[in-house]
C-alpha positions as CSV (number, residue, x, y, z in Angstrom):
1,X,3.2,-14.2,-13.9
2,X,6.9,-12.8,-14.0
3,X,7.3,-9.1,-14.8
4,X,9.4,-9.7,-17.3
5,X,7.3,-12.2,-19.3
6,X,3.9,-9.5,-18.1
7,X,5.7,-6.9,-20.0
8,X,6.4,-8.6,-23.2
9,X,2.7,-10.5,-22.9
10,X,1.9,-6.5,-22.9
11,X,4.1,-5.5,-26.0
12,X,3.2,-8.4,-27.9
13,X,-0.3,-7.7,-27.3
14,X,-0.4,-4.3,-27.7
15,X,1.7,-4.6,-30.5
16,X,-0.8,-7.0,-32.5
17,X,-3.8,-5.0,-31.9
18,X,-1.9,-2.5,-33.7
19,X,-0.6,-4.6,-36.8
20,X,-3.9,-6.4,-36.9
21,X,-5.9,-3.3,-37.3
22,X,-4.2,-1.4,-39.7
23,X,-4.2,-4.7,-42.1
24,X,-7.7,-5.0,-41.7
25,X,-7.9,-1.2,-42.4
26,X,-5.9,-1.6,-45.5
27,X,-7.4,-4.7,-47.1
28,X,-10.9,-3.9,-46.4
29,X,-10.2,-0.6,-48.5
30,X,-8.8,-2.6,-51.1
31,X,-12.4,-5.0,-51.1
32,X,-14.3,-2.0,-51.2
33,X,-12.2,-0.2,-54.0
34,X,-12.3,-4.0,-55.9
35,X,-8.2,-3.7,-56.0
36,X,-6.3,-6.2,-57.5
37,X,-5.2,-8.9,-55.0
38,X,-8.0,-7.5,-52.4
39,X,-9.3,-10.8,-50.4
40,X,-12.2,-10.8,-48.0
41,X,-10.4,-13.7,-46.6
42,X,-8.1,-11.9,-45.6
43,X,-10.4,-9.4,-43.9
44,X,-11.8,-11.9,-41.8
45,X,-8.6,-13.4,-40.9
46,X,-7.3,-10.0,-40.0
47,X,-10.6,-8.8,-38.0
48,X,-10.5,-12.1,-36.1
49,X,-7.2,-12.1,-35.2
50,X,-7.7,-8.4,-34.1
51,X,-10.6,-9.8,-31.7
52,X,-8.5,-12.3,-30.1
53,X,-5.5,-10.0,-29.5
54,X,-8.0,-7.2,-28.4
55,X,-9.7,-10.1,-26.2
56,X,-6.1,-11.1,-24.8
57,X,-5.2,-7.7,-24.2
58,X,-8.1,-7.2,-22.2
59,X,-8.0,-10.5,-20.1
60,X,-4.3,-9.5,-19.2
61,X,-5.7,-6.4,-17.7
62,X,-8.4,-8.0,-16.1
63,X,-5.7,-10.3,-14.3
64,X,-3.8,-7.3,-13.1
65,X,-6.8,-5.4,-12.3
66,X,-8.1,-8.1,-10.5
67,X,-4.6,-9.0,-8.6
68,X,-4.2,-5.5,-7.1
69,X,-7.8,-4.5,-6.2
70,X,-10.3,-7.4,-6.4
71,X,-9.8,-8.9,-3.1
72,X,-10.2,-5.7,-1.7
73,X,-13.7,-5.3,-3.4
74,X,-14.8,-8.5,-2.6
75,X,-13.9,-8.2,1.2
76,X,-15.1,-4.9,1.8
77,X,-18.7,-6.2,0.5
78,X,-18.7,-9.6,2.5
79,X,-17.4,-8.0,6.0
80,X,-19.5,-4.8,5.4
81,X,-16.3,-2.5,6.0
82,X,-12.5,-2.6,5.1
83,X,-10.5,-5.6,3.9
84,X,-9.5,-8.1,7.0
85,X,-5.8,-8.0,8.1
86,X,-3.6,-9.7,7.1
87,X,-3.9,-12.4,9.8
88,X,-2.0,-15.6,8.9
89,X,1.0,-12.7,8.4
90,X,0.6,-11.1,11.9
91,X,0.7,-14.4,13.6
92,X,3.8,-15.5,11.9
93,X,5.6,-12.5,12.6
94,X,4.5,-12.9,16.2
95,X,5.9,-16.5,16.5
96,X,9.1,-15.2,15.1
97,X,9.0,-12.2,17.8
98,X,8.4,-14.8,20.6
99,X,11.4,-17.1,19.1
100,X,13.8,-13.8,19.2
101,X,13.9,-13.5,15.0
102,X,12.7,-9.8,14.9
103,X,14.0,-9.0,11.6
104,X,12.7,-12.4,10.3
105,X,9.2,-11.1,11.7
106,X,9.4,-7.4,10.0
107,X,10.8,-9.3,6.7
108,X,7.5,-11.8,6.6
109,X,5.1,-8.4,7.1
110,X,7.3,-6.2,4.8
111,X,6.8,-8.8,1.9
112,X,2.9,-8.3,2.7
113,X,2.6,-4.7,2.6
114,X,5.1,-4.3,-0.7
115,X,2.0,-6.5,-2.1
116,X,-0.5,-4.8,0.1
117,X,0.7,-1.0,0.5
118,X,-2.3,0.1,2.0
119,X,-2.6,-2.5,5.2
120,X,-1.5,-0.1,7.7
121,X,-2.0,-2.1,10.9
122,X,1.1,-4.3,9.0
123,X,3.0,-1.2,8.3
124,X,2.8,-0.1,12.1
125,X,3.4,-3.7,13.4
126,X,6.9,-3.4,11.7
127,X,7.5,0.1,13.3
128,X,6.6,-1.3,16.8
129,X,9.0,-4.1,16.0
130,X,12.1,-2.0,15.4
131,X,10.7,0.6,18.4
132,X,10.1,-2.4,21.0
133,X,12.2,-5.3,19.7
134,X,15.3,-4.1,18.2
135,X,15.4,-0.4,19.8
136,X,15.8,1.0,16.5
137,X,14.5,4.4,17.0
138,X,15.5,5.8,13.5
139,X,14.2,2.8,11.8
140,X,10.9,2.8,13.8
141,X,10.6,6.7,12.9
142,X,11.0,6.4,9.4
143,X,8.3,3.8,9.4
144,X,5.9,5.6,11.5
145,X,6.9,9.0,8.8
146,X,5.6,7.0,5.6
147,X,2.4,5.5,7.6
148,X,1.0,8.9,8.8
149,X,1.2,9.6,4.8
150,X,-1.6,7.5,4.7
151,X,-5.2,8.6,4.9
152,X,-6.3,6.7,8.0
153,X,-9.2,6.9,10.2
154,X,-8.7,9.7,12.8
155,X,-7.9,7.9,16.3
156,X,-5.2,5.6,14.1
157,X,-3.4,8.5,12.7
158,X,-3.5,10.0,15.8
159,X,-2.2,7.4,17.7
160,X,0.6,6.7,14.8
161,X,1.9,10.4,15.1
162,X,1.7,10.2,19.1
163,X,4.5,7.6,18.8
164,X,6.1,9.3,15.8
165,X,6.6,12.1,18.7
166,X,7.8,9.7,21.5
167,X,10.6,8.4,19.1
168,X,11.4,12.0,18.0
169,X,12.3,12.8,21.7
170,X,14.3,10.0,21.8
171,X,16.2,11.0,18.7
172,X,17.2,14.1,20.6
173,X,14.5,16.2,17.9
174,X,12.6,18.0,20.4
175,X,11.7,20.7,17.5
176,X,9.9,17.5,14.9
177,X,8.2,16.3,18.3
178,X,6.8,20.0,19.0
179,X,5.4,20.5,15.7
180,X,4.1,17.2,15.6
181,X,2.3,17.1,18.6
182,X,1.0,20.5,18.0
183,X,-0.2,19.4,14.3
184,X,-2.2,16.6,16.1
185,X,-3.5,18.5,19.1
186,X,-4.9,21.3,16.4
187,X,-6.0,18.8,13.6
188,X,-7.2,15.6,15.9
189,X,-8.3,17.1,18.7
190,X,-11.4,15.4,19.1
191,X,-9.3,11.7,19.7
192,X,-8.0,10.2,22.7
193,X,-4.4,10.5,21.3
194,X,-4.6,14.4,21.4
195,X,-5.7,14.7,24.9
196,X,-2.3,12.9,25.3
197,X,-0.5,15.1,23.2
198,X,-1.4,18.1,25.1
199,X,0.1,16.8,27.8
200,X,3.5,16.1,25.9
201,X,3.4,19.7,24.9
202,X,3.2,21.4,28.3
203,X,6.2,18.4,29.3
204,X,8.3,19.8,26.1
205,X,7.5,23.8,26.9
206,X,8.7,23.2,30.3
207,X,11.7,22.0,29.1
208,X,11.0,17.7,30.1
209,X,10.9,15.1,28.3
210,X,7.4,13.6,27.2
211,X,6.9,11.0,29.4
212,X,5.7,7.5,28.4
213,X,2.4,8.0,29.2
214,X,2.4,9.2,25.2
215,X,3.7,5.7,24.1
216,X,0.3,3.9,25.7
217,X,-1.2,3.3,21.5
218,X,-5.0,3.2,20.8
219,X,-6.3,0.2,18.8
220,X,-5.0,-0.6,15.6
221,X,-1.7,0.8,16.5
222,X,0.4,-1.8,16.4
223,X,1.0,-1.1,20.0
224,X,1.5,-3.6,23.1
């Protein structure tokens, strides 16, 4: 359903539970006070009518409820975990990768995660894509900034800031990659990505560049 046409089924809705049940108010007080012109008729129109708006009202936000979490629900209980990836997207993207369309393949994943904004393998496929692909450094930072918002499992955000620090360095930020790195080593030390990051620190306190050993990403990275 269009937004546009969501919203007014909303206000129209909305709107008639509203009408509905003050009329039913109103002429039932009339039936009970034996008023001139009072019509139980009319009640019963006016509590029916109430029903179906209420029961319109609430299919409407089944639908949305449904939309935006149900499959979620449903494929955490059948796999036993989280949600499956987006697969069929992934492979697209990486036929449009292998046929030279990068931006075709981050448009085709970007459309998923706008619908799905908590797939973060997707979200860090797309900053691998600018980082490898199109050596858009910026562009593959800012990505990497809004998917270490998320709360992901340990090694993954580990892994995601790792290369948030690489691209830092090459952004000539050696300050953002310093108190990145340190952030992980302090908060994720226990993951294979910090050991790394300890390593990049001693490189940037001696005054070197991390060297690429830090871009070698953990599963679920988005990595190659």
């Amino acid at each position: 359903m269009k937004r546009a046409l969501k919203v007014l089924a909303y206000v129209a809705l909305t709107l008639s539970v509203a009408g509905l049940a003050y009329a039913f108010s109103v002429e039932h007080t009339h039936v009970l006070h034996n008023r001139a012109g009072a019509s139980e008729s009319k009640v019963m129109v006016y509590f029916g009518g109430f029903v179906l708006a209420v029961v319109g009202l609430g299919l409407l936000c089944a639908y949305d409820i449904a939309h935006h979490f149900g499959w979620r629900v449903q494929e955490w209980f059948l796999q036993g975990g989280r949600p499956a990836l987006a697969t069929a997207e992934m492979e697209q993207a990486q036929q449009l990768r292998a046929e030279g369309r990068p931006l075709d393949a981050i448009g085709v994943l970007r459309e998923f995660v706008q619908q799905h904004p908590h797939e973060w393998e997707v979200m860090a496929r797309i900053a691998e894509i600018y980082n490898h692909d199109l050596g858009n450094y910026l562009a593959a930072a800012l990505e990497y900034e809004e998917l270490i918002k998320h709360k992901l499992p340990a090694e993954q955000w580990a892994w995601s800031a790792l290369h948030l620090a690489k691209l830092y360095g090459r952004l000539d930020q050696p300050e953002k990659s310093l108190a990145l790195l340190e952030r992980l080593e302090n908060e994720y030390g226990r993951t294979v990505a910090a050991r790394r990051a300890h390593k990049a620190i001693e490189q940037l306190r001696s005054g070197a560049a991390p060297s690429d050993a830090t871009e070698e990403g953990g599963a679920g990275t988005g990595e190659t």
